[in-house]
C-alpha positions as a LaTeX table, in Angstrom:
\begin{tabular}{lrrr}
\hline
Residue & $x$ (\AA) & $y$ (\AA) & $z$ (\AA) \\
\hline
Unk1 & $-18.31$ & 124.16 & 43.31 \\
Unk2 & $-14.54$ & 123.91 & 44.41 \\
Unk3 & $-13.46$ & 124.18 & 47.89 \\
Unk4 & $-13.49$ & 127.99 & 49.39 \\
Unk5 & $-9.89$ & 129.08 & 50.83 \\
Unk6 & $-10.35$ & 131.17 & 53.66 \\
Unk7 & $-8.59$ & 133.52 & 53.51 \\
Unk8 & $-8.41$ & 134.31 & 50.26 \\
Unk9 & $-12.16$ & 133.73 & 49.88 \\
Unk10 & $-11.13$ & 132.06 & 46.55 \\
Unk11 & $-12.16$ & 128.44 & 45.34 \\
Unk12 & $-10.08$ & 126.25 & 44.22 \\
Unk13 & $-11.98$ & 126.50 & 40.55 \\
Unk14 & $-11.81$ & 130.34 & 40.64 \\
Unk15 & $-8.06$ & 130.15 & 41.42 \\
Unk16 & $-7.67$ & 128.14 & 38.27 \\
Unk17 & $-9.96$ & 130.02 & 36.32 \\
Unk18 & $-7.93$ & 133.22 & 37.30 \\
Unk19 & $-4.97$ & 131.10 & 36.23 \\
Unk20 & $-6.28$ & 130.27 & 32.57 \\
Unk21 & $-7.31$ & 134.02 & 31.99 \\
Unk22 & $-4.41$ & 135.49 & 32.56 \\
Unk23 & $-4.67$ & 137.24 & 36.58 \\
Unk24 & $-1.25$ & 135.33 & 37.32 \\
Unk25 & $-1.12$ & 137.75 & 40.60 \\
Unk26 & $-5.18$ & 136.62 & 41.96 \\
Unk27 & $-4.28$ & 132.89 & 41.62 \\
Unk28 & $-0.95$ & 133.08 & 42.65 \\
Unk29 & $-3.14$ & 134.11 & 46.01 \\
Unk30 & $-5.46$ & 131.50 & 46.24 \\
Unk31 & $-3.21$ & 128.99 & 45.32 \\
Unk32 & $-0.62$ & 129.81 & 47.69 \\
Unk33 & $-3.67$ & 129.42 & 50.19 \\
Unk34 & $-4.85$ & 126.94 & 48.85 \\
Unk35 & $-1.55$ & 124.63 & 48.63 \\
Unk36 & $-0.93$ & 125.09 & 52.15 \\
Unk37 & $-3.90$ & 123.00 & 53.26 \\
Unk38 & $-3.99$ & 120.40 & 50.39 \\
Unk39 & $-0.31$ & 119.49 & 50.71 \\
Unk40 & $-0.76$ & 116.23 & 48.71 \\
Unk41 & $-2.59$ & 118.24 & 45.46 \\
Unk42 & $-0.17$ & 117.84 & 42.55 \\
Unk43 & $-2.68$ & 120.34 & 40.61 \\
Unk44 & $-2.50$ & 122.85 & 42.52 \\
Unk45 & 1.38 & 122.82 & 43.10 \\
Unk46 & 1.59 & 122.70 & 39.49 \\
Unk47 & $-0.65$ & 125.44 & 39.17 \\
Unk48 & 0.91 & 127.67 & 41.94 \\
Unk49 & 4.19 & 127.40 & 40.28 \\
Unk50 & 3.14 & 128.25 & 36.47 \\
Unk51 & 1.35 & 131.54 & 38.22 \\
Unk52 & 4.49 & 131.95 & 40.45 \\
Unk53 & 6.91 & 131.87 & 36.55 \\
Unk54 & 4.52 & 134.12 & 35.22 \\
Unk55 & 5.08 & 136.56 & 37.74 \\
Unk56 & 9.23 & 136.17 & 37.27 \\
Unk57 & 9.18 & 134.68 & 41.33 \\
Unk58 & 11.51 & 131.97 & 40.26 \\
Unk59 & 12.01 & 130.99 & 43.82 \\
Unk60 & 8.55 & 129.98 & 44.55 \\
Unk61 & 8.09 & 128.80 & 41.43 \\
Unk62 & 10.85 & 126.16 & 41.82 \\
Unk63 & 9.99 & 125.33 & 45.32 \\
Unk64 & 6.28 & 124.74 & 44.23 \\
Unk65 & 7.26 & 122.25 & 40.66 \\
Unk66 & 10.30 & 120.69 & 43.58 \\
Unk67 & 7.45 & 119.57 & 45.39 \\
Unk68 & 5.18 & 118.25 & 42.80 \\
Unk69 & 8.58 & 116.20 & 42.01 \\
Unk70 & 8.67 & 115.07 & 45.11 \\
Unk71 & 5.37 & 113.47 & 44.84 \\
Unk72 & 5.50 & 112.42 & 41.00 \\
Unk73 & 9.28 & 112.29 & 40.21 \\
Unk74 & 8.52 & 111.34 & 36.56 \\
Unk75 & 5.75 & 113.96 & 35.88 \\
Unk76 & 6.85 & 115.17 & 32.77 \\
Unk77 & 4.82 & 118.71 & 32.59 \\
Unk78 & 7.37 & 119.39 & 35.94 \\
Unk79 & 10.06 & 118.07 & 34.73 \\
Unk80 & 10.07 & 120.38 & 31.61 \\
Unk81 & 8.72 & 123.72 & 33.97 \\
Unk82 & 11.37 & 122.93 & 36.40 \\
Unk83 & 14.30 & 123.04 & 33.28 \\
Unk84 & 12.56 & 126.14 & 31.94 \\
Unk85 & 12.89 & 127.63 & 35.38 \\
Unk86 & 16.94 & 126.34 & 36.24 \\
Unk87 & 17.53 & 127.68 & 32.12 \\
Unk88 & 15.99 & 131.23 & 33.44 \\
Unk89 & 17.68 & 131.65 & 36.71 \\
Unk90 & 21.27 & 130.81 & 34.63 \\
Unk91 & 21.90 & 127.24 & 34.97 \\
Unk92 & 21.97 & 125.82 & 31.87 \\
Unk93 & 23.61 & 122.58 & 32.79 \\
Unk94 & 20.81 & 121.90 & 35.59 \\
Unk95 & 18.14 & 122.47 & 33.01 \\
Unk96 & 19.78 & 119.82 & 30.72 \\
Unk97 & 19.73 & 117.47 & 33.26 \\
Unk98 & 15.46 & 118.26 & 33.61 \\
Unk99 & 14.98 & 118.36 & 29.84 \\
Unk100 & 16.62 & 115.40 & 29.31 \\
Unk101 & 14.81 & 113.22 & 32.27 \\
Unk102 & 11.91 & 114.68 & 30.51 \\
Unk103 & 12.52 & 113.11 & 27.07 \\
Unk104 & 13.67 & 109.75 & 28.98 \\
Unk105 & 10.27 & 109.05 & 30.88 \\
Unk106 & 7.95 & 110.12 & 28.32 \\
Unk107 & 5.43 & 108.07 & 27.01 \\
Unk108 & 6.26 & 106.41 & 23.17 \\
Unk109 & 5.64 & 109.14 & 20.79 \\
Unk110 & 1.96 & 107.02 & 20.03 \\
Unk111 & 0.68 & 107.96 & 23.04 \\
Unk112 & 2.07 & 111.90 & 23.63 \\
Unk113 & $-0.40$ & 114.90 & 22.46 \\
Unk114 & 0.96 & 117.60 & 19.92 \\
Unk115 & 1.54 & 119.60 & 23.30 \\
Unk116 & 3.69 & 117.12 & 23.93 \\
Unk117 & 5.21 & 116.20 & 21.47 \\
Unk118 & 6.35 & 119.77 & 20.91 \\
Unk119 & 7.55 & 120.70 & 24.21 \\
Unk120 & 9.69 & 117.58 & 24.12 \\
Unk121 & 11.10 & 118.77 & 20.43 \\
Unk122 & 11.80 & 121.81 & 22.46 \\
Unk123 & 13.25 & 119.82 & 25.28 \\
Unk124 & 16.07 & 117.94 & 23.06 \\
Unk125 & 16.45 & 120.98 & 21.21 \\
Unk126 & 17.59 & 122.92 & 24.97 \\
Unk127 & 19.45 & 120.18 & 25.93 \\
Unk128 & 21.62 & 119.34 & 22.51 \\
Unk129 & 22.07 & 123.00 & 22.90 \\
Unk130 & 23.36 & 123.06 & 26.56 \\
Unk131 & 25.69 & 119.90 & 25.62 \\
Unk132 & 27.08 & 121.84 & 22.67 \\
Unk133 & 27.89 & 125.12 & 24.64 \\
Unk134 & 29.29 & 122.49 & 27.04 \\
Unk135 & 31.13 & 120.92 & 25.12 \\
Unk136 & 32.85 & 123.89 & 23.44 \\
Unk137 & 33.51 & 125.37 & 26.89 \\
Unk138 & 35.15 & 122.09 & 27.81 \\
Unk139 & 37.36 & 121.88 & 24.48 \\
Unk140 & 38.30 & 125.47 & 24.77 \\
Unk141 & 39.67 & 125.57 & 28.11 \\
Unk142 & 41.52 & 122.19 & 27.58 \\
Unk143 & 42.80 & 123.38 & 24.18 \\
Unk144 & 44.22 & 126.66 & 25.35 \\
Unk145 & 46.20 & 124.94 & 28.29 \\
Unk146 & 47.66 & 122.82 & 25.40 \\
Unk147 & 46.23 & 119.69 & 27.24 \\
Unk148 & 44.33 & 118.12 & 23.95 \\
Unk149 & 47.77 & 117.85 & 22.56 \\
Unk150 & 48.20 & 114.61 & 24.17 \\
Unk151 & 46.77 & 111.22 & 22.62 \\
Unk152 & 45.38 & 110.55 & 26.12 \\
Unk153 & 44.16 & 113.54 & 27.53 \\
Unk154 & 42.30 & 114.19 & 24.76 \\
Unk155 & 41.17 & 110.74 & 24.80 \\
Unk156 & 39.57 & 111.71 & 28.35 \\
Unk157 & 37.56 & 114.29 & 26.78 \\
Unk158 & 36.36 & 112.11 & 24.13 \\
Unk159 & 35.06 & 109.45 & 26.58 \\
Unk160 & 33.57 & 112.51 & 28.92 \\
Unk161 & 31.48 & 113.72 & 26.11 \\
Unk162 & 30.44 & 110.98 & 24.51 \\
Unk163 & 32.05 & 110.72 & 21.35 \\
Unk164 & 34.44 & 107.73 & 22.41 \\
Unk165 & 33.90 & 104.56 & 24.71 \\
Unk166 & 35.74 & 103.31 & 27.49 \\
Unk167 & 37.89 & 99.98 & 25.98 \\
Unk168 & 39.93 & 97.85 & 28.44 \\
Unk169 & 41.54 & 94.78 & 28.45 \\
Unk170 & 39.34 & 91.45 & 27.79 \\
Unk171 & 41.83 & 88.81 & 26.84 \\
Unk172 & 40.10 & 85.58 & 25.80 \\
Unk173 & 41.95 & 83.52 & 27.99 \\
Unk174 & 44.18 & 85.15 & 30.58 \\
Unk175 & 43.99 & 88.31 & 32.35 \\
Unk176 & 47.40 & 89.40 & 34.76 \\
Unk177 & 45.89 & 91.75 & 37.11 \\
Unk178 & 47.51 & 95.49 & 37.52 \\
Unk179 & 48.73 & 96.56 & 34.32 \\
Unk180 & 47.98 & 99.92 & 32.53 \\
Unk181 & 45.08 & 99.97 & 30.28 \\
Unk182 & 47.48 & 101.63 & 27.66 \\
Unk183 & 46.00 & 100.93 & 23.66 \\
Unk184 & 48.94 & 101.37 & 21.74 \\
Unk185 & 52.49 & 102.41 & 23.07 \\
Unk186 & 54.74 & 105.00 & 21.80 \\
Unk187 & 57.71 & 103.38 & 19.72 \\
Unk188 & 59.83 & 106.11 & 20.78 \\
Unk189 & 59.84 & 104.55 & 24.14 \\
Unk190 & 61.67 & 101.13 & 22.87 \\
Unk191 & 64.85 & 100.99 & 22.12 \\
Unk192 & 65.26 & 98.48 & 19.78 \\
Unk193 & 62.95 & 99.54 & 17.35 \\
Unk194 & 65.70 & 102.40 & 15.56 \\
Unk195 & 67.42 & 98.95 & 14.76 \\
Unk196 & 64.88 & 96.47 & 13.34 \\
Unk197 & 63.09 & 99.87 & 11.11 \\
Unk198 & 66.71 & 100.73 & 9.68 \\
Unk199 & 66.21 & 97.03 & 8.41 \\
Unk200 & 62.71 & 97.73 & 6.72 \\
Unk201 & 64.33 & 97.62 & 2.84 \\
Unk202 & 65.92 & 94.39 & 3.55 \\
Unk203 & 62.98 & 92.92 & 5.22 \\
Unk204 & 60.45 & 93.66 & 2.79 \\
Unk205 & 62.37 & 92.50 & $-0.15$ \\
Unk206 & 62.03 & 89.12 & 1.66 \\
Unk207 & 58.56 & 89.67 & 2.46 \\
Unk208 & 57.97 & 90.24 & $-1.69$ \\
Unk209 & 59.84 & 87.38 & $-2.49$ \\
Unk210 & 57.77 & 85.24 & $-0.50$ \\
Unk211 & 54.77 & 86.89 & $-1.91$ \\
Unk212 & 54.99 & 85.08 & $-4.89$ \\
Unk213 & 54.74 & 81.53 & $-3.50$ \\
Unk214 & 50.97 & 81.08 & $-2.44$ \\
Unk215 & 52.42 & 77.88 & $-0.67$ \\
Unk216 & 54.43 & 80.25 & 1.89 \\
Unk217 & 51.05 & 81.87 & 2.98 \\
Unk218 & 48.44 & 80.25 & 4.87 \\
Unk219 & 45.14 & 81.65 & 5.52 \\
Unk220 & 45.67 & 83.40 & 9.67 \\
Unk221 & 42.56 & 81.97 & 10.66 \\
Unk222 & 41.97 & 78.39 & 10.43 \\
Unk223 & 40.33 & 75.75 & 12.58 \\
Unk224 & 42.21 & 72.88 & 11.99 \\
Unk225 & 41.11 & 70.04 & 13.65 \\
Unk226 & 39.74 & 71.91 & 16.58 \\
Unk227 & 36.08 & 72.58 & 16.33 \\
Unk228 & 34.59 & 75.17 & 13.68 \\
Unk229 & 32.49 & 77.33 & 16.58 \\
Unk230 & 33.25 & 80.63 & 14.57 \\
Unk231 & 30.86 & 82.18 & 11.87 \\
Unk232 & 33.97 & 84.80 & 10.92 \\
Unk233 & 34.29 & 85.21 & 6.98 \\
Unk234 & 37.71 & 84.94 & 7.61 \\
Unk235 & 37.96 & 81.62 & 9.03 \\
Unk236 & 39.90 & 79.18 & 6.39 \\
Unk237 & 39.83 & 82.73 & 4.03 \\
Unk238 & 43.32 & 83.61 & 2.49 \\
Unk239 & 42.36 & 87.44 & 2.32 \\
Unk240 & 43.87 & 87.35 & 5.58 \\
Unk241 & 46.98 & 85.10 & 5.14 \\
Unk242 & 49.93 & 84.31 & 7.32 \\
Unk243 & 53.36 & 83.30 & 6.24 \\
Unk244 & 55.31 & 82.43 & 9.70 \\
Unk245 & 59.18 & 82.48 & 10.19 \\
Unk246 & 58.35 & 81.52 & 13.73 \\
Unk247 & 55.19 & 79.70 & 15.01 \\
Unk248 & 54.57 & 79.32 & 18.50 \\
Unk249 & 58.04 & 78.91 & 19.79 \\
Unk250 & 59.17 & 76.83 & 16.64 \\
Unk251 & 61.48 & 78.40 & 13.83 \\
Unk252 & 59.35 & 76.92 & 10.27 \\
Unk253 & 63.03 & 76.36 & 8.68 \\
Unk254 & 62.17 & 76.69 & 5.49 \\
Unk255 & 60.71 & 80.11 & 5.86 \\
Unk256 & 63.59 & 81.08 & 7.99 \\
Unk257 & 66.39 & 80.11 & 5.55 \\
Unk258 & 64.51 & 82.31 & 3.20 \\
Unk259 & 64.35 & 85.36 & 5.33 \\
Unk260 & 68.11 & 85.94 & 6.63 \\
Unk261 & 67.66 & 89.81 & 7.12 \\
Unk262 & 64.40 & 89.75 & 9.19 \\
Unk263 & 65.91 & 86.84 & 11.51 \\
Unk264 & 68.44 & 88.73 & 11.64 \\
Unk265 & 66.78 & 92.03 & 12.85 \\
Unk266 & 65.00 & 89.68 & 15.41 \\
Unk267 & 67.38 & 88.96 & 17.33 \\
Unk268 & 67.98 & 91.21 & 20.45 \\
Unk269 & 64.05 & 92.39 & 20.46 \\
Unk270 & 62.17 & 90.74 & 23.84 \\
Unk271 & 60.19 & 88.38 & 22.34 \\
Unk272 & 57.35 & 86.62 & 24.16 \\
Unk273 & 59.44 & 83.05 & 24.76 \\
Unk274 & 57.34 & 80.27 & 26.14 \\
Unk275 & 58.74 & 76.58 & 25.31 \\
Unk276 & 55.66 & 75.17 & 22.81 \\
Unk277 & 53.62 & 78.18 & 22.43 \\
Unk278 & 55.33 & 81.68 & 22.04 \\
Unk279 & 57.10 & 83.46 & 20.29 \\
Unk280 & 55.19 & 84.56 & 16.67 \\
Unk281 & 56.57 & 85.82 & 13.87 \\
Unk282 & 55.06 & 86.31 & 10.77 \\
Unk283 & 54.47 & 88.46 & 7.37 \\
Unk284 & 50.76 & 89.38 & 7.54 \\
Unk285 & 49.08 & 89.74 & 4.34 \\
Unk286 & 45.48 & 91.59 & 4.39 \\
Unk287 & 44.27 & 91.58 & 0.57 \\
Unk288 & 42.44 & 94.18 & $-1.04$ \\
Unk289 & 38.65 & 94.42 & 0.41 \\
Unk290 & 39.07 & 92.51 & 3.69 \\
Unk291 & 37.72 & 94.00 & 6.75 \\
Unk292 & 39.08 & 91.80 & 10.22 \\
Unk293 & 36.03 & 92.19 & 12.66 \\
Unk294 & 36.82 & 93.51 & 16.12 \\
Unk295 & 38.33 & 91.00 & 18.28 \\
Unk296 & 40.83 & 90.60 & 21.81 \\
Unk297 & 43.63 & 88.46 & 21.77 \\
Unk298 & 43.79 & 85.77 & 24.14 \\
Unk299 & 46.16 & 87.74 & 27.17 \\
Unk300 & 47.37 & 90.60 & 28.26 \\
Unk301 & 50.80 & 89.96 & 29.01 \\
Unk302 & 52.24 & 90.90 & 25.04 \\
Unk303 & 52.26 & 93.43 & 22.99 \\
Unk304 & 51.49 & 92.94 & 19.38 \\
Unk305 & 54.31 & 94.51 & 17.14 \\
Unk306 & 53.46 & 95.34 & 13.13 \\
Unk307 & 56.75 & 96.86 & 11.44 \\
Unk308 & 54.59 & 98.00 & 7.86 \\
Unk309 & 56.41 & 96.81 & 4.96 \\
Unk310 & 53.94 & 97.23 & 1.99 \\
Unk311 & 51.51 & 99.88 & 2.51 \\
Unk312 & 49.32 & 101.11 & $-0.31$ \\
Unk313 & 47.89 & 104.41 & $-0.63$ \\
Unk314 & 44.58 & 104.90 & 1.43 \\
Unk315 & 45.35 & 105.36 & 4.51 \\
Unk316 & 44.74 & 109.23 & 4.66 \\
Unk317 & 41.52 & 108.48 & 3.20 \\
Unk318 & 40.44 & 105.91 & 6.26 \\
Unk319 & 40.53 & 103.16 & 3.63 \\
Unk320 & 43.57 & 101.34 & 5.18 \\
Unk321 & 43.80 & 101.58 & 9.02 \\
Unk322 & 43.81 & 99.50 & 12.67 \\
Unk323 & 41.84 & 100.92 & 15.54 \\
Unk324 & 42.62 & 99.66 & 18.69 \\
Unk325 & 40.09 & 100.65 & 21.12 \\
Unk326 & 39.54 & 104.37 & 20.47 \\
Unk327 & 43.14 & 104.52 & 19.10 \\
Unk328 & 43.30 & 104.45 & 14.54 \\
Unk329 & 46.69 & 103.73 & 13.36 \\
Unk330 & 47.60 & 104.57 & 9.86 \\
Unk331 & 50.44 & 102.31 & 8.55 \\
Unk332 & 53.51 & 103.85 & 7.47 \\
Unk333 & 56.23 & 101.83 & 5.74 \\
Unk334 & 59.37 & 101.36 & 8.48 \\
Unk335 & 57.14 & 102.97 & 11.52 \\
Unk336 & 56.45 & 100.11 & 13.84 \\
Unk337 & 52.99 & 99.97 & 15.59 \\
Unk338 & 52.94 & 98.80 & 19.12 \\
Unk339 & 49.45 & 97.72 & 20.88 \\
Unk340 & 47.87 & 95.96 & 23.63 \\
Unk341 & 45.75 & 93.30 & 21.63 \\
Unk342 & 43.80 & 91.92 & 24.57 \\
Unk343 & 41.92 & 96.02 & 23.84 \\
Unk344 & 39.53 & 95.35 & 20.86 \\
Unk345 & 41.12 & 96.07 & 17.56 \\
Unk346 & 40.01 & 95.54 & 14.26 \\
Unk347 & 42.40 & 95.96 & 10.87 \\
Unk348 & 40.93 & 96.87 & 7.25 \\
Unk349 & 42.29 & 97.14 & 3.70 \\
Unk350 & 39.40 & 99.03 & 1.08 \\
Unk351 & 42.05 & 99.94 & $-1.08$ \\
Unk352 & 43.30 & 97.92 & $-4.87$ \\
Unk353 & 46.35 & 96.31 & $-3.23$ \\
Unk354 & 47.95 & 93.92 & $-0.27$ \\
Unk355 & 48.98 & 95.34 & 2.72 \\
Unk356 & 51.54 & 93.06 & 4.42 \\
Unk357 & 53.27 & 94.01 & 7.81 \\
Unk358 & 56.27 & 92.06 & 9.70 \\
Unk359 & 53.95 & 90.78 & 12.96 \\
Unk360 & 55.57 & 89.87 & 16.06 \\
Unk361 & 54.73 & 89.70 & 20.04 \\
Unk362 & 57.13 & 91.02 & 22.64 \\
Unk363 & 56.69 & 90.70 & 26.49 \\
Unk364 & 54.90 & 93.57 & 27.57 \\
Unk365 & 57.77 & 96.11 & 29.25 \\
Unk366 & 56.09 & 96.37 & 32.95 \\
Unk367 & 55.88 & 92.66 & 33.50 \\
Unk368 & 59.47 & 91.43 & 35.76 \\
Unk369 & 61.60 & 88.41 & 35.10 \\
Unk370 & 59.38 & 86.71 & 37.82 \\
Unk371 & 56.36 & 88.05 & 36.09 \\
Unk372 & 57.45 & 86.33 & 33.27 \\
Unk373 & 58.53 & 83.10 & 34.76 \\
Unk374 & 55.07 & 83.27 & 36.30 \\
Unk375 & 52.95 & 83.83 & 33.21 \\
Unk376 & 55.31 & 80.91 & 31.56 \\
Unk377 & 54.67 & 78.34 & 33.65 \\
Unk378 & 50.63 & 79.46 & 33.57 \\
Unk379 & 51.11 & 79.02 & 29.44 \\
Unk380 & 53.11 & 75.57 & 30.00 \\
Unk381 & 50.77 & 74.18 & 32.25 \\
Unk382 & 47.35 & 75.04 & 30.43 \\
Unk383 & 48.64 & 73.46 & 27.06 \\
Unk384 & 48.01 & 77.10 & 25.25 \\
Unk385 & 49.20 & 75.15 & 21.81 \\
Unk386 & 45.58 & 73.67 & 22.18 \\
Unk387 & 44.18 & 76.96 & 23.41 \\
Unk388 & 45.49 & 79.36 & 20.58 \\
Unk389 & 44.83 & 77.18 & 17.70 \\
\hline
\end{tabular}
């Protein structure tokens, strides 16, 4: 026989038998009783709250499965009575928290009874629910203050529910400390750009003509004589090709002579100049059915600039587009695109024709003159013509 509570006059097996028939109000007497003098019983906690939520006393009830957590902080049965409880007493939030914890620390779904295994169904079914009303709460109050009108802000509300991740900088080779964590600029907010997109007809007419000599294009990614440590498709691939009017600080004449609008519309923007290894600039030709894994560029200190030239239809359709970190771009023919490369980005092309844009780098717009001279020198000094090959 069980142990006899004194006062109650009630063993500890007739306080759970008048739990499992049903006399929620006899056992919630022995157990109370009963709990005081075995402090350390997880049973009988566990038991003294379920008769405590059958009789709608939510406060003992959660003070009886908080201490059973307190002495098993991954007992699951609690875990799931204590979000049952917080869901009852109008906390839906708190009880998402439980039912989730719940779901995490379970055993593999092997090992869990049908019990169980339903009352955890139940569990993710409570908590997607909670998220959801969260969630629309969330949107709706943002979205009536006119806040998820901005790129960023509602950026920030994708990351806090989960349907975006966090992307920052991660150049491959040099980081400058204290610059914003911005993924693609507004082109509003340069003013040279009215100038070089009033020059899109010209410069795309070039860009055509040079389409037709294969010779002018190279594939972009090629290893050279540098080692072949990459296992991209696109390495020596000319589905993504490059013909360059300026490589790494040189002018390629012959390219050059050929292209006297876009040198011409060049001149004035603030290119990335660094004797040997900067400026770029090049047509960029991404052929029908190539996809450009996601990558970072090797600093932080440019900004990549595409001016689209040809464009094919698709883009509406997510066939043709360039996501920089939780940013997608959708060419448009004379509307430049203006990004922080050093943010992962990846470029793709699923439609029946060649997408080629005008590709350049400029300085990025907080860095000073001494910034500049700084981040030089760095470039100079480390041989980046080796580095960026």
């Amino acid at each position: 026989m069980g142990r006899t509570v004194e006062r109650s006059g009630m063993t500890r097996d007739e306080a759970f038998a008048a739990l499992r028939r049903g006399d929620f109000r006899a056992a919630k007497q022995g157990l109370e009783v009963l709990a005081a003098a075995t402090p350390s019983d997880v049973g009988v906690w566990m038991a003294l709250a379920v008769a405590a939520q059958n009789l709608s006393d939510c406060a003992l009830a959660l003070t009886a499965v908080a201490h059973v957590l307190d002495l098993q902080p991954r007992n699951v049965a609690a875990l799931l009575l204590k979000a049952d409880l917080l869901a009852a007493d109008g906390a839906p939030r708190e009880a998402a928290a439980f039912y989730n914890a719940a779901v995490r620390v379970a055993p593999p779904p092997d090992r869990q009874s049908p019990a169980m295994a339903r009352e955890l169904a139940r569990a993710r079914d409570a908590a997607d629910a909670a998220r959801r009303r969260y969630e629309q709460g969330l949107h709706d109050a943002l979205a009536a203050a006119g806040f998820l009108d901005d790129p960023r802000y509602r950026q920030a509300h994708d990351i806090l529910v989960g349907r975006a991740q966090v992307h920052v900088q991660q150049p491959l080779f040099f980081y400058f400390p204290g610059l914003p964590q911005r993924q693609v600029y507004d082109r509003a907010a340069f003013d040279w750009v009215p100038g070089l997109e009033a020059a899109t007809a010209s410069i795309a007419a070039e860009a055509e003509a040079l389409l037709g000599d294969t010779a002018a294009f190279r594939p972009y990614m090629h290893a050279g004589d540098g080692p072949r440590l990459t296992d991209s498709p696109l390495l020596d691939n000319p589905d993504w090709s490059a013909c360059y009017l300026i490589e790494r600080g040189r002018v390629v004449e012959d390219n050059a002579r050929r292209c006297p609008a876009t040198m011409a519309a060049l001149a004035g923007l603030p290119l990335c100049k660094v004797d040997g290894n900067m400026p770029s600039v090049l047509f960029s030709l991404l052929r029908p059915g190539t996809r450009i894994e996601p990558h970072h560029g090797l600093f932080n200190t440019r900004l990549i600039c595409h001016l689209p030239l040809i464009v094919p239809a698709g883009g509406e359709d997510g066939k043709l587009g360039l996501r920089v970190g939780n940013t997608v771009c959708q060419w448009r023919r004379g509307e430049t695109i203006i990004f922080d490369d050093s943010i992962e980005h990846e470029a793709w092309n699923e439609t029946e024709a060649p997408r080629v844009v005008l590709l350049f780098d400029i300085w990025r717009p907080e860095l000073t003159d001494r910034d500049r001279a700084f981040v030089a020198r760095v470039f100079e000094a480390s041989g980046m013509a080796q580095i960026s090959a």
